[in-house]
C-alpha positions as CSV (number, residue, x, y, z in Angstrom):
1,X,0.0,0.0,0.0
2,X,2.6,2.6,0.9
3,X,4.6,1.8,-2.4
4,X,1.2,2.4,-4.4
5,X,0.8,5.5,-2.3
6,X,4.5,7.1,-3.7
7,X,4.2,5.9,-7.4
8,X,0.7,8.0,-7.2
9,X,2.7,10.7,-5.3
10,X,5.6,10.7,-7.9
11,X,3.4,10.6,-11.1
12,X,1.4,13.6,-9.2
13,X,4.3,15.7,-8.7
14,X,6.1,15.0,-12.7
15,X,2.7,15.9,-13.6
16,X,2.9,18.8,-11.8
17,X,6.4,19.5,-13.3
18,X,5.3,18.5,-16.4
19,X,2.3,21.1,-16.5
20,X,4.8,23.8,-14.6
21,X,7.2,23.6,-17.4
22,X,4.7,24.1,-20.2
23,X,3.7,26.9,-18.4
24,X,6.9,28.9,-18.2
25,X,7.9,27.6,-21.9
26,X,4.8,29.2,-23.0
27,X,4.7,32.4,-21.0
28,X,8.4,33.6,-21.6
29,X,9.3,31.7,-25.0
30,X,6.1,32.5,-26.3
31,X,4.8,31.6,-30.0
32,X,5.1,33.8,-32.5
33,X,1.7,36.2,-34.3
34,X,0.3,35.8,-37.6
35,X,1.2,39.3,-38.9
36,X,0.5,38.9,-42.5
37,X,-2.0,41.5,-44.0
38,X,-5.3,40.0,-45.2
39,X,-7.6,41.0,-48.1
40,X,-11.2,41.1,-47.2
41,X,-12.9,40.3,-50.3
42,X,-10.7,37.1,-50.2
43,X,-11.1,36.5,-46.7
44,X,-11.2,32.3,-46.0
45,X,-12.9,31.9,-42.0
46,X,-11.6,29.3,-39.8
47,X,-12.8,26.5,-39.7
48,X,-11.9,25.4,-36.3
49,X,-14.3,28.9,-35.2
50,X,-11.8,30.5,-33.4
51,X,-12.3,34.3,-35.0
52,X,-15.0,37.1,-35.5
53,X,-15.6,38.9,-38.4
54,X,-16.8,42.9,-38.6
55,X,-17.8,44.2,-41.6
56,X,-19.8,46.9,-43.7
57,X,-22.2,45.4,-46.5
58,X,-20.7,44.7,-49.5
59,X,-16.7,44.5,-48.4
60,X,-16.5,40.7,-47.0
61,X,-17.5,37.9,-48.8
62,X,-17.1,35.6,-46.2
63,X,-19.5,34.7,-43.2
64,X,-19.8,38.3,-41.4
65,X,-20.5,37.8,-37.3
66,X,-21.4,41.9,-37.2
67,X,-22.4,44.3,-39.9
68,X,-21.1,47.6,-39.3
69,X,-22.7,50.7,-40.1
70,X,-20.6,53.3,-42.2
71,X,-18.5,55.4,-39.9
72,X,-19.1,58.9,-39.0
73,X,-16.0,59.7,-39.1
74,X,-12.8,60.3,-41.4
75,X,-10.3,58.1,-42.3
76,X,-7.5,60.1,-40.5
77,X,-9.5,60.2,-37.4
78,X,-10.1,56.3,-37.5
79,X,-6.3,55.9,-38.0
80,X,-5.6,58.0,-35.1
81,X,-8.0,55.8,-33.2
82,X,-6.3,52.7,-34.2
83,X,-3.0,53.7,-33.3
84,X,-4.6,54.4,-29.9
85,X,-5.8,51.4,-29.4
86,X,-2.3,49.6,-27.6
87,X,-2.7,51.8,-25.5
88,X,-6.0,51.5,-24.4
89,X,-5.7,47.7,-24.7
90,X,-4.0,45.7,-22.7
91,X,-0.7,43.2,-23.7
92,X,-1.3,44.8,-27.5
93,X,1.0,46.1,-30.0
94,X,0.4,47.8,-33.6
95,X,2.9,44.8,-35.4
96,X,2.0,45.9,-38.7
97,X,0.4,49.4,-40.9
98,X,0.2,49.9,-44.7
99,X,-0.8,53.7,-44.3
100,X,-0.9,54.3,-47.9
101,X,-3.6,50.9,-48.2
102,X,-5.3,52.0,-44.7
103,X,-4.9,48.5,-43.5
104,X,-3.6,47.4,-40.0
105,X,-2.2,44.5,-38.0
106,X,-2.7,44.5,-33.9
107,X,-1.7,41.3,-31.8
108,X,-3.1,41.3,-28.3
109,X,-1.4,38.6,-25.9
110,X,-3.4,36.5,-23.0
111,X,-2.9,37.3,-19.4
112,X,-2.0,33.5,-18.4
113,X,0.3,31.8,-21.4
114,X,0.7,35.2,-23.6
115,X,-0.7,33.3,-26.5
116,X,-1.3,35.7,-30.0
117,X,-4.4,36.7,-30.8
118,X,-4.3,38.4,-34.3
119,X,-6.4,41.3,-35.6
120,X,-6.6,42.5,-38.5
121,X,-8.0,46.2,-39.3
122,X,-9.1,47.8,-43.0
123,X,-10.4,51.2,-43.8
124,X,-12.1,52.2,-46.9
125,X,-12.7,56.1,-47.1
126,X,-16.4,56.8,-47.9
127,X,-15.9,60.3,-48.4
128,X,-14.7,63.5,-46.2
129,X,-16.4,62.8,-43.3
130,X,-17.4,58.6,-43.4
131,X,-15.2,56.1,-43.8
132,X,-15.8,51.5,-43.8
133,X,-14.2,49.7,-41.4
134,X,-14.1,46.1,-41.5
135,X,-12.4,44.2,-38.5
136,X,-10.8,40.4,-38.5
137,X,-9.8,38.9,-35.0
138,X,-8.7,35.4,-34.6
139,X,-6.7,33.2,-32.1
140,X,-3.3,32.1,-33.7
141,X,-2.8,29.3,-31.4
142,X,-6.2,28.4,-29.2
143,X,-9.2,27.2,-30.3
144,X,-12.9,28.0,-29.5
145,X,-12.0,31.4,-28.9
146,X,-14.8,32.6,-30.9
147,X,-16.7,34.4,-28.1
148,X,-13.6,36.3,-26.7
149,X,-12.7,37.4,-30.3
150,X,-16.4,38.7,-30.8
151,X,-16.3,40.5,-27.4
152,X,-12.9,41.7,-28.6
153,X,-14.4,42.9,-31.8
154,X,-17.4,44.7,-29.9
155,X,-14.9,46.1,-27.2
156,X,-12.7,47.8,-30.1
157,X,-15.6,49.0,-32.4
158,X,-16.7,51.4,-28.8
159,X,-13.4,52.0,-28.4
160,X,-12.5,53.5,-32.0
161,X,-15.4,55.6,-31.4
162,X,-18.6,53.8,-30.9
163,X,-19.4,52.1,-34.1
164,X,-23.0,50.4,-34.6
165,X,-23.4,47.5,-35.4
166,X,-26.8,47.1,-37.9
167,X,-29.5,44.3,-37.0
């Protein structure tokens, strides 16, 4: 009985080690973004539904999650709101901008293993003072993330200056 009682103990504690150690590989060697750009009109979803799609009418062809509303705002004012965004946000970083396309590529980290979640941001000016945004968040290494990356999505379009979402 005892001997039974420290192979448990013993495949408990490498366990433990085991777990530990994928832990603190994960959280200081962690794995690297996505940071391509994408193209929206070509846009291919997940399959694994790990992402949320934004988008205005017309601009995505894939599956859209929300429909957003045109923006009443300029272009240059929802730039300036993107590039506010890291700061707002927490554990995210602008990785990538194609300021002459108006497209942009955000990473925001997890708290616990500082896993990559990638977003991806396009602006299409409308006219002086209106502008499309479509938005494309997805989990680079987790799956069924799909509810944090809509609530991510929801979170943002407030935060670049309360865009509504229609129906």
């Amino acid at each position: 009985m005892k001997r039974r009682s420290r192979i448990l103990r013993n495949v408990l504690v490498l366990a433990l080690l085991l777990v530990a150690s994928a832990f603190v590989t994960l959280r200081f060697l962690p794995p690297a973004a996505n940071t391509a750009f994408i193209d929206f009109a070509e846009l291919k979803r997940t399959p694994a539904r790990d992402d949320a799609l934004a988008c205005p009418p017309g601009l995505c062809t894939a599956r859209v999650d929300l429909t957003i509303a045109p923006v009443a705002m300029s272009a240059a004012a929802l730039v300036a709101n993107i590039k506010a965004l890291p700061g707002l946000e927490p554990r995210t970083v602008l990785a990538q901008a194609d300021e002459a396309g108006l497209r942009y590529v955000l990473v925001q980290r997890s708290a616990a293993l500082n896993l990559p979640d990638t977003i991806n941001i396009a602006i299409q000016p409308l006219d002086a003072g209106h502008a499309a945004l479509a938005i494309y968040s997805r989990s680079d290494h987790a799956l069924a993330d799909r509810d944090a990356n809509i609530a991510r999505v929801q979170r943002w379009l407030d935060l670049l200056g309360g865009i509504g979402v229609v129906g």
